[in-house]
C-alpha positions as CSV (number, residue, x, y, z in Angstrom):
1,X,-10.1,-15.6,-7.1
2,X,-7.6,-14.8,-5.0
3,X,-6.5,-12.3,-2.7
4,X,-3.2,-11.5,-4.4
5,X,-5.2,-11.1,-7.3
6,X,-7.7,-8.5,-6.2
7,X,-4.8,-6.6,-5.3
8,X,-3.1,-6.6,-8.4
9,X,-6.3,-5.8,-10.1
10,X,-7.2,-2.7,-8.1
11,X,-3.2,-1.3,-8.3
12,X,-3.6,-2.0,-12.3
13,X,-4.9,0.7,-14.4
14,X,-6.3,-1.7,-17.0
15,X,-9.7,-2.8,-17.3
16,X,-10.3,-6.7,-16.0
17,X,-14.0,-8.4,-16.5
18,X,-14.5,-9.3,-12.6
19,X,-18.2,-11.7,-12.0
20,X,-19.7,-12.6,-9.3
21,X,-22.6,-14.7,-9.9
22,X,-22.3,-14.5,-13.9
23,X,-23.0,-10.4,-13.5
24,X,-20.2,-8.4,-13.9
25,X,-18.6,-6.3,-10.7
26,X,-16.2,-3.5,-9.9
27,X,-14.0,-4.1,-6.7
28,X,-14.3,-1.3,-4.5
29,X,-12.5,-2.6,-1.8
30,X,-10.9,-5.4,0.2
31,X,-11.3,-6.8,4.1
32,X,-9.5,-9.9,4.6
33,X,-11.9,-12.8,2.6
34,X,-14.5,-9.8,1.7
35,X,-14.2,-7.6,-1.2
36,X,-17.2,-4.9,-1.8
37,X,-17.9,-5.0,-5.2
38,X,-20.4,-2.9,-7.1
39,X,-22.9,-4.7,-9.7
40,X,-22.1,-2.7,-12.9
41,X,-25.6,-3.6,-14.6
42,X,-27.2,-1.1,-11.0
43,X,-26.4,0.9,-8.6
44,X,-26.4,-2.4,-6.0
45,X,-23.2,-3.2,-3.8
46,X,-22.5,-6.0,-2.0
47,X,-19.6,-7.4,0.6
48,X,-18.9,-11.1,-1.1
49,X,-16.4,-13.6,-0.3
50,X,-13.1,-13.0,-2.5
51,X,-13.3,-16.9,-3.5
52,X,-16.7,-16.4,-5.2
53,X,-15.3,-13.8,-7.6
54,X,-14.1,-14.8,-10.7
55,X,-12.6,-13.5,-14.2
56,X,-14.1,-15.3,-17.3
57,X,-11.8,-17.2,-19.5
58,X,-11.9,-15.5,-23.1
59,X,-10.5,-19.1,-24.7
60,X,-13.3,-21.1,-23.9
């Protein structure tokens, strides 16, 4: 993923499926090439890289 994308997913309302490591995350915030996600399965948060998030493709 990309930065530009992060941002447009945290100024869109909508719901988008974010992963990091196959377990789904919220993006709580940005930092240049870190975003703080939150692990939706527990109450874990982590600072990952942006490039290691992802959004899974619904056509494969």
């Amino acid at each position: 993923m990309d930065i530009s994308r992060i941002h447009s997913i945290l100024a869109n309302k909508e719901k988008c499926d974010v992963f990091y490591e196959d377990r789904p995350v919220w993006i709580q915030g940005v930092n240049d090439n870190i975003a703080k996600v939150g692990f939706i399965d527990n109450f874990e948060e982590k600072d990952v890289f942006i490039q290691d998030l992802y959004e899974r493709n619904l056509y494969n």
